[in-house]
Every structure is written in C-alpha cells, then in structure tokens.
N, C-alpha and C positions, 0 to 999 in steps of 0.2 A: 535565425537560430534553429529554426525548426530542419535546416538540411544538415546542419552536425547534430544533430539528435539520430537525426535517421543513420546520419555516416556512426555514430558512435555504436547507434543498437544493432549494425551490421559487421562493424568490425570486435567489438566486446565479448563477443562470444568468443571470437578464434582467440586473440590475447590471454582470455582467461582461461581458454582452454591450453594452452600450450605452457601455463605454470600451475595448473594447478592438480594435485595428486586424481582426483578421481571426476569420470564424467557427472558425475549429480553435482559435487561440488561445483564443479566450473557451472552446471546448467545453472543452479540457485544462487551463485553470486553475479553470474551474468544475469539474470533476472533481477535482484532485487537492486543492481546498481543503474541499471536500464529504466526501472520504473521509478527511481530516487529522483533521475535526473527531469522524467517526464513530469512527474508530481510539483518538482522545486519550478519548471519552465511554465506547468500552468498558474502555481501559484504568482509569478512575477507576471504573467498576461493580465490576468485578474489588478494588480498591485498597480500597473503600468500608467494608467491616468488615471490618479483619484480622485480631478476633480469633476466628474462628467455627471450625467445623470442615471447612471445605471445604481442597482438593490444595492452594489458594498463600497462604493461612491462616497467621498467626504458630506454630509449634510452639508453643502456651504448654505443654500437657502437659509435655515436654523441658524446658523453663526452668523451669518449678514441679520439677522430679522432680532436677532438675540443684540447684538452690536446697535443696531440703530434704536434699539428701548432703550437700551443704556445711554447713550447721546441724548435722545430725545429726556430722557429723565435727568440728565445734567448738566444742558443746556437749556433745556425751554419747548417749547413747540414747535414742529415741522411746518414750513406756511403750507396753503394747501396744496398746491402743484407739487410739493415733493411729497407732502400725504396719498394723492392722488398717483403716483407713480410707483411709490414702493407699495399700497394695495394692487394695483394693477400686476406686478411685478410677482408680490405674492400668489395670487389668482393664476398667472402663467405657469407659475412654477409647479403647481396645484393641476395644470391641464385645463382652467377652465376659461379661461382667456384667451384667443389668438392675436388679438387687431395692439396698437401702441396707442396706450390715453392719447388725449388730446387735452 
C-alpha cells in the first residue's frame, strides 16, 4: 500500500494541476488530498491486528480474565491446575512470568 501512496503523491500534483484554475489551488488541494490519504493509511496500520499486545491493542487479557469470574461464579470453582494456569497466564501477561506452570 505504501508504493501507491508514493505513486499517488507523485502523480497528484500534476492531475490537479492541470484542472485546476490557479497554482495555490492546485498546490493546497494536492496537499491536503496527499496527507488525507497518508493519515487514513496510518490509521488502518495501527487498526490492522487488534488483537496483539501493543498500547491501542483489544484488552483481550481483561475479557478473558473478566469471562472466567463469570464462569467461575456460575459454575463453581476452578480445580486447581486450571487456578494455577490462568494465575500463571495472568502474571505472563503482566511481564512477570517467563517459564509454563508445571
């Protein structure tokens, strides 16, 4: 995507330029359509996998950890291997954990 961005902001100018009344016009709308496109292509970069672990990333940890009180509240108690796995799981998620319970 990123090599018709470049093809668009190298031929944009001459198009606009070739209908439109005056060179400032053409300069300002070849600019502000150039930087539309780069702003809309970084925002879907950002958008593009939500579920990973970066800053604007879906909380899934939170929903998984939200999801399993709710089961554990209406079902009964986790034995303890699976207690031991989703704190473990927790803790990784957290950074403070490397190694897999045992």
């Amino acid at each position: 995507m990123g090599v018709l961005l470049h093809v668009h902001m190298l031929t944009n100018p001459i198009v606009v330029a070739l209908h439109a009344s005056s060179d400032t016009m053409a300069f300002f709308v070849a600019l502000i359509a150039t930087l539309v496109l780069f702003a809309l292509n970084t925002i879907a970069e950002e958008l593009e996998e939500p579920f990973g672990m970066d800053a604007n990333d879906l909380p899934m940890n939170h929903y998984l950890a939200s999801f399993i009180q709710v089961r554990v509240r209406g079902t009964g108690n986790l034995s303890s291997s699976h207690q031991a796995f989703w704190s473990w799981h927790h803790q990784k998620a957290r950074g403070r954990v490397s190694a897999v319970p045992r």
